[in-house]
C-alpha positions in Angstrom: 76.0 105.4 98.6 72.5 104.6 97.1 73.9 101.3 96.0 75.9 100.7 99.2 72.4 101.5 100.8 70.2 99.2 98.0 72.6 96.4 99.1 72.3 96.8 102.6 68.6 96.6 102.5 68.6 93.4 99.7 71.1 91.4 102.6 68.2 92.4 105.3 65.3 91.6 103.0 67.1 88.0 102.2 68.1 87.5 106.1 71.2 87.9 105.6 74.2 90.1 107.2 76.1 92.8 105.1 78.9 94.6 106.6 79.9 97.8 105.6 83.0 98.5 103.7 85.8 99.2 105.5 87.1 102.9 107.3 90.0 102.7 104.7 87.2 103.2 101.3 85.3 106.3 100.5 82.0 104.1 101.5 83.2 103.0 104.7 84.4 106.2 106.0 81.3 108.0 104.9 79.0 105.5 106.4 81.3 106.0 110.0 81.1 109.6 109.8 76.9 109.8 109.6 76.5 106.6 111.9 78.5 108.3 114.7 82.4 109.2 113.6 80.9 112.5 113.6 79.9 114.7 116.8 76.4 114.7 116.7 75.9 118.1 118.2 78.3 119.6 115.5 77.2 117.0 112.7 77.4 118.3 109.1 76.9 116.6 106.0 80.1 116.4 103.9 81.1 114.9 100.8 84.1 112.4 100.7 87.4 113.9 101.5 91.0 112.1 102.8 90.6 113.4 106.1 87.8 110.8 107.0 90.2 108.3 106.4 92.3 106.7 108.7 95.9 107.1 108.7 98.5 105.5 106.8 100.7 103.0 108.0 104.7 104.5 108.6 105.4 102.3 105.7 103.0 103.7 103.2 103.3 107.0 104.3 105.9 107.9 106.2 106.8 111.7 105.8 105.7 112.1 102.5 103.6 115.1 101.2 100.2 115.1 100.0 101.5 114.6 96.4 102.4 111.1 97.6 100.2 110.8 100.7 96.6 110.6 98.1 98.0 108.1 96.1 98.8 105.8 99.3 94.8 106.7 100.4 93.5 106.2 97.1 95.1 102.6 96.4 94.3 101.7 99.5 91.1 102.4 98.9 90.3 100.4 96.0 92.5 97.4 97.0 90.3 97.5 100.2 87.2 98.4 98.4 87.6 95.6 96.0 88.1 92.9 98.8 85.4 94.2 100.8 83.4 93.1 97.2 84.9 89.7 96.9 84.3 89.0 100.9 80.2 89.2 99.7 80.3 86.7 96.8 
């Protein structure tokens, strides 16, 4: 997150626009859950976990159990992740 952050600032120092990583990476869904995914009465600071992701699609998931269902997450993840990185040059 510290680099996510030292990015974010760089882009703002330069004039420039960075937006976040997606909901479907471990960045994105961290920076939704402490910029307002979270309730901000009940807010509590939390590491990354699979239920701040969003779901999967029927055809990654379907009824699978969790031995199945991370796997799904955690590809899509770093397929998103890593064109989330190529979108910023």
């Amino acid at each position: 997150m510290g680099l996510l952050a030292g990015r974010i600032a760089a882009a703002e120092a330069l004039g420039r626009d960075l937006p976040p990583p997606t909901l479907t990476t471990s960045m994105g869904a961290l920076v939704n859950h402490i910029t307002g995914g979270a309730e901000a009465k009940t807010f509590q600071p939390m590491n990354v976990n699979f239920g701040l992701y969003p779901p999967l699609d029927d055809i990654r998931s379907g009824r699978r159990g969790r031995k199945d269902r991370y796997p799904a997450y955690t590809n899509r993840a770093k397929d998103d992740f890593r064109d989330w990185l190529a979108a910023q040059g």
